[in-house]
C-alpha positions in Angstrom: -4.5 20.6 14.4 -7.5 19.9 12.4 -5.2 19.2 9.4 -3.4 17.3 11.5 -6.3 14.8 12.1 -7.6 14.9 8.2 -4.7 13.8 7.4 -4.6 10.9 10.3 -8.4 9.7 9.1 -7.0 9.7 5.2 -4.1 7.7 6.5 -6.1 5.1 8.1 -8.3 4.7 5.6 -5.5 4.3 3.1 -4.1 1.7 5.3 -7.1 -0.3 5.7 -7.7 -0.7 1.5 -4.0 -1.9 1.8 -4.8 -4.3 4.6 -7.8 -5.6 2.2 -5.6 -5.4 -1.0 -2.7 -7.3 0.6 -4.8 -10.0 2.0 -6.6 -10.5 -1.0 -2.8 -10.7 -2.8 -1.6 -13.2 -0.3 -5.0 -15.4 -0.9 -3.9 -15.6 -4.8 -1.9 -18.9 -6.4 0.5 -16.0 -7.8 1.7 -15.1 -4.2 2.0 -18.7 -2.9 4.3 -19.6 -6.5 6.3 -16.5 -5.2 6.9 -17.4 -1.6 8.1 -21.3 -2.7 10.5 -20.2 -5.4 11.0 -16.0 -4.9 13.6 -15.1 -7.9 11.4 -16.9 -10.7 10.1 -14.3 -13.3 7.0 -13.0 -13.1 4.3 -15.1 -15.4 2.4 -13.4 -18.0 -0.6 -14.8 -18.0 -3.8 -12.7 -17.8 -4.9 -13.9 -14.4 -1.2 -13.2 -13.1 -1.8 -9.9 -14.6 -4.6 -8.9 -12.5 -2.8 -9.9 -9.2 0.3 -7.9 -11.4 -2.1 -4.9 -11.0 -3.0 -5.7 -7.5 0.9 -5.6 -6.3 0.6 -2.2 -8.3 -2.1 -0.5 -6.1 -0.8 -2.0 -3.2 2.5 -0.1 -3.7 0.6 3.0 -4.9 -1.0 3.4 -1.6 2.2 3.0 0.2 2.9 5.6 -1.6 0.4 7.8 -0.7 0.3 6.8 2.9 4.2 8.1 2.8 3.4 10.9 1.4 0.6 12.0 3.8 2.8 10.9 6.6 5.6 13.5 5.6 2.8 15.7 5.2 1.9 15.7 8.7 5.3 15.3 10.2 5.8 19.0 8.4 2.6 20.1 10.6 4.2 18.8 14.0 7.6 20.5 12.9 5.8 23.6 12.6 3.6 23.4 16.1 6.8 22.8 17.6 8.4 26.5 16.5 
């Protein structure tokens, strides 16, 4: 069960940088263009990058936060046999 918790601590921490990641996205001009007019292409200018990048770690540590997740699910399947 110890592994169980790790991985419930590295979850939470991974969800709290997403929480800060995510609020700092929806703080940025890029976000607000996106939410008036959703289907216009994405601009290419270099600040737009950088919130390009943010979306971009934002979705990386979905990713990871998935994968953790499944991770522990597999440890409750195998308490349960």
């Amino acid at each position: 069960m110890n592994r169980f918790n790790d991985l419930a601590e590295q979850i939470k921490i991974l969800k709290d940088a997403r929480d800060i990641l995510q609020k700092r996205y929806e703080a940025t001009e890029f976000h607000k263009k996106k939410e008036k007019f959703p289907q216009s292409p994405a601009s290419s200018s270099p600040k737009d990058e950088e919130v390009l990048k943010l979306l971009t770690a934002i979705q990386q540590i979905d990713k990871f936060i998935k994968e953790l997740q499944d991770e522990q699910f597999k440890l409750l399947k195998q308490e349960e046999t």
